[in-house]
N, C-alpha and C positions, 0 to 999 in steps of 0.2 A: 244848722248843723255844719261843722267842720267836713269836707269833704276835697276830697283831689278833684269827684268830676267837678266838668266843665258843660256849660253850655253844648257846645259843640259836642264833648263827649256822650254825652245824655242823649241826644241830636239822634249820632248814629249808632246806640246799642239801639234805642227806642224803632229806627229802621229794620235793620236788623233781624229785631225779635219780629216785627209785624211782617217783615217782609219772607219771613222764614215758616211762621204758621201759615199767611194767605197759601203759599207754594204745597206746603204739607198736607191742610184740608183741600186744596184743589188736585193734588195726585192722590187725594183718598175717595173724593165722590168720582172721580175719571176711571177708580181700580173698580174691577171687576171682583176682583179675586179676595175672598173671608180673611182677615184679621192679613197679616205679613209671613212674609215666608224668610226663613233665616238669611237667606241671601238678602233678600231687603235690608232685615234688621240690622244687615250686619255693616251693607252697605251704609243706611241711614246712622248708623252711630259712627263710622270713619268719618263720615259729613259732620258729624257735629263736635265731634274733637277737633277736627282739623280745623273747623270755623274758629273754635276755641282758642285754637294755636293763634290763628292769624289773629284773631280780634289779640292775644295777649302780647303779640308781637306787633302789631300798628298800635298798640295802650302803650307798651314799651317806647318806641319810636317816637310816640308822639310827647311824652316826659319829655324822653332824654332832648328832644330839640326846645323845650319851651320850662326845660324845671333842672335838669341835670342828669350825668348819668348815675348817681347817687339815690336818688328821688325813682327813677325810671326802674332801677334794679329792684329797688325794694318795693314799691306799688305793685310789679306786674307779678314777682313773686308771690306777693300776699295774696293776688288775684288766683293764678295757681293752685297755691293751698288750699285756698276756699273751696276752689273748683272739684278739687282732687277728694276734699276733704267729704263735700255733698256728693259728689259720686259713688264715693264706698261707701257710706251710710246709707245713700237709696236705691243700694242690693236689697236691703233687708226689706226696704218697701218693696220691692219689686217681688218680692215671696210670698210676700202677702198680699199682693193683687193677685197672686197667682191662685192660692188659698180660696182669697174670697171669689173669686169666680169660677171657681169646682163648688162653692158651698151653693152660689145661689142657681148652679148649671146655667151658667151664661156661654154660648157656643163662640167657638172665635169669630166667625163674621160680625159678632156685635160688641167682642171687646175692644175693638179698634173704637168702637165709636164710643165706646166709654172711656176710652182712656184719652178722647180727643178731649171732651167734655172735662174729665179730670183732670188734664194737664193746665187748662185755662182755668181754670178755680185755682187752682195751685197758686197760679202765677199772679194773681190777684190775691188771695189770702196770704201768701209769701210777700209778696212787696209791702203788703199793711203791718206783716207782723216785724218786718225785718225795719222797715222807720219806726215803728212804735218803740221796736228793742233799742235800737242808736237812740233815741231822743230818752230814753228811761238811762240806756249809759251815760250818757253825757250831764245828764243832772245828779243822777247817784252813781257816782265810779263803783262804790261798793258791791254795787249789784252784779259786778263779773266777780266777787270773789263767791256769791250763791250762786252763777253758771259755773262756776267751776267744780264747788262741792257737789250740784247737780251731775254732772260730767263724771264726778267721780263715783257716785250712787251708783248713777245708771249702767257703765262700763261692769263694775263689781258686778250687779245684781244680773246684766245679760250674761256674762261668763260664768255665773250661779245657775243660771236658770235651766230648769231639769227640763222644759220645753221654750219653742222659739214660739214668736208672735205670729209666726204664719199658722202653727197648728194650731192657734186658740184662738186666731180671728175671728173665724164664725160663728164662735161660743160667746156671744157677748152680750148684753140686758138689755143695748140703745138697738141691737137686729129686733129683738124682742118684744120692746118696746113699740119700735116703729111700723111691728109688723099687726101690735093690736091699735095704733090711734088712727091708722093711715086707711081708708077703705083701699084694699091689695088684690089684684088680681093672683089667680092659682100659679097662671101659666104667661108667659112670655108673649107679647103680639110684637113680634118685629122689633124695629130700631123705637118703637115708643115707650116714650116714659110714663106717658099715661093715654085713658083711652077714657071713653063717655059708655056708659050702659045703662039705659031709661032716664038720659037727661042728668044721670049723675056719673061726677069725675073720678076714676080708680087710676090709681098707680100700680105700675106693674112693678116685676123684682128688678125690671131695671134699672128704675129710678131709685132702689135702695141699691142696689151694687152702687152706684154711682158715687151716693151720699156717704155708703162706707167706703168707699178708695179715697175722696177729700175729707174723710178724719179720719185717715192711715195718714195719708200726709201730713195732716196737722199735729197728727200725735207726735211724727220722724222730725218734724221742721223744730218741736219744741228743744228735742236732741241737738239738730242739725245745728241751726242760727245760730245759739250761742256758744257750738264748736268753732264757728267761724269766727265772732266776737271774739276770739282768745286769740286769731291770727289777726283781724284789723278791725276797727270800730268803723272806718271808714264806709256808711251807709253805701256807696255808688261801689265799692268796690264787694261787700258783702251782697247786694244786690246783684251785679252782674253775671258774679261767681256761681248763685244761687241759679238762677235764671238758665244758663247755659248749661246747669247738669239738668235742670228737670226739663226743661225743652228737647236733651235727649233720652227723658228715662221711656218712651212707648216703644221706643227703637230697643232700649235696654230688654223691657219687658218679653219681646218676641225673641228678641237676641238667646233669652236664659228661660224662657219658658220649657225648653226638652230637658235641662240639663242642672233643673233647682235640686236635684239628690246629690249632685257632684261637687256640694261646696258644705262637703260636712262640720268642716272649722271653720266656716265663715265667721260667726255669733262669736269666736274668742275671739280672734283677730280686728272686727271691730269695736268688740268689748275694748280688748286694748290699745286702739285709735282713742276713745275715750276717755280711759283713765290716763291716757298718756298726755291728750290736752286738758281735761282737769287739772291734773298737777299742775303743765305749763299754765294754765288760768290763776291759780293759788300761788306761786310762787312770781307771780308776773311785775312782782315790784320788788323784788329780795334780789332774782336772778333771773331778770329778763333774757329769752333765747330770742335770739337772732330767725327770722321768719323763712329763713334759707335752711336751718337746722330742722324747722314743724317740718317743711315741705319734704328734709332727707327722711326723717324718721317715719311718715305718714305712709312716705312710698315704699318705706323698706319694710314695714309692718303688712301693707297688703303684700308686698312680694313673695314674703316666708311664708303668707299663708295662701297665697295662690301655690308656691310649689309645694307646700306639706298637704296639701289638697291633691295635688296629681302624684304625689306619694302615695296616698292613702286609697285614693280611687285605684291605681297599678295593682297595689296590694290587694285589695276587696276583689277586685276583675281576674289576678292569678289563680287566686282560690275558689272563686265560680268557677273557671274554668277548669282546676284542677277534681272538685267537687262531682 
């Protein structure tokens, strides 16, 4: 596969990411204290943007001394976008963690330790699917013009949709399913996922919480990847972009857990992240956009609808109060 990394490069994201989880799981068995508290959260996500920053400014610096600063603009860009791009799409996941663990009463002290479990799935289901997608591009180009028409389904059909995936997570055939083939405990024991009674092995609900937050992922990653596809093919750069938002979404998760009613136009807004790189996906050999234009329009798309959000929240809030 055609790729900018480098040895070296590969080297230290692969540090990096390992050296960032040992540190995470070891301040989370040292914590005393149930699931995160907003100052955590909120602290932990300035941590991982700013990581973000830095890795894209030493990915930067390190082009521009060894490829140009031509080469360096546009790579770290595209890295950016991607980043940017996975970020505002995994709000929506992040709703629906939220959803599913009101559905199965999972208490917060143990959703830290499911979302620990869930982010390392992730990140191995994500790195398989995201080579599998580059090696499927790179033999069929065609196949971004179906992530594109994909892109532009999916966009339509969330900005159509009379409810969002967080209200209908729980309602689903595979909870159903899994809850008649799987011998299931009633009630919750602790951080186990399963437990022994008379010599036989039961699963509790929290091994299915778990199973459903990594096919919430899987189902957003099918969205996500080949939104990214449409800003760079380049596997190391779709990968790392990938990688650095979900490594911060448990942070994200705690960060937006009080305040998931305060983003009532989220679902159009990244409806039209969507359709927006759809098109750019469809049109990518007519009238290729410069990867500096995805990153202006993407940002400016969540911006309108972060402030039409604190519009609409003011408004609702006057009239309680006036109520």
């Amino acid at each position: 596969m055609n790729t900018i990394g480098t040895p070296l490069l590969w080297g230290c994201f692969s540090v990096i990411v390992i050296l960032m989880l040992a540190i995470d799981l070891f301040l989370q068995r040292r914590s005393d204290q149930p699931g995160m508290s907003v100052k955590q959260a909120a602290i932990w996500s300035l941590l991982w943007i700013s990581l973000t920053l830095l890795f894209a400014a030493a990915f930067w610096w390190y082009l521009d001394d060894s490829q140009g600063r031509m080469v360096a603009n546009t790579q770290s860009t595209a890295f950016l976008t991607g980043w940017l791009l996975e970020k505002a799409l995994a709000v929506d996941n992040v709703f629906v963690w939220l959803m599913l663990f009101s559905y199965f009463k999972i208490p917060a002290g143990l959703q830290r330790r499911v979302l620990v479990y869930g982010v390392l799935g992730a990140i191995v289901l994500r790195t398989l699917m995201i080579f599998a997608g580059s090696w499927l591009v790179m033999q069929f180009h065609w196949i971004l013009y179906l992530f594109g028409a994909f892109l532009l389904f999916t966009g339509a059909k969330m900005a159509l949709a009379k409810h969002d995936n967080a209200q209908t997570a729980g309602d689903t055939r595979l909870i159903r399913w899994l809850g008649k083939h799987l011998r299931m405990t009633d009630e919750l024991h602790g951080e186990k996922f399963f437990i022994r009674r008379n010599g036989l092995l039961f699963a509790t609900p929290l091994l299915l919480a778990l199973i459903m937050v990594e096919l919430s992922d899987v189902i957003f990653a099918v969205d996500s990847i080949p939104a990214i596809f449409a800003v760079t093919t380049d596997p190391f750069i779709v990968l790392t972009s990938n990688l650095f938002a979900i490594l911060g979404l448990r942070a994200m998760y705690f960060l937006l857990a009080g305040v998931a009613d305060r983003f009532p136009l989220l679902k159009y807004g990244l409806a039209l992240v969507l359709v927006f790189i759809g098109i750019k996906m469809l049109l990518m050999d007519v009238y290729p956009l410069p990867v500096s234009v995805s990153l202006s329009v993407v940002a400016l798309i969540l911006l309108l609808t972060l402030l039409l959000n604190l519009m609409v929240n003011r408004r609702r809030d006057r009239l309680k109060s006036q109520a």
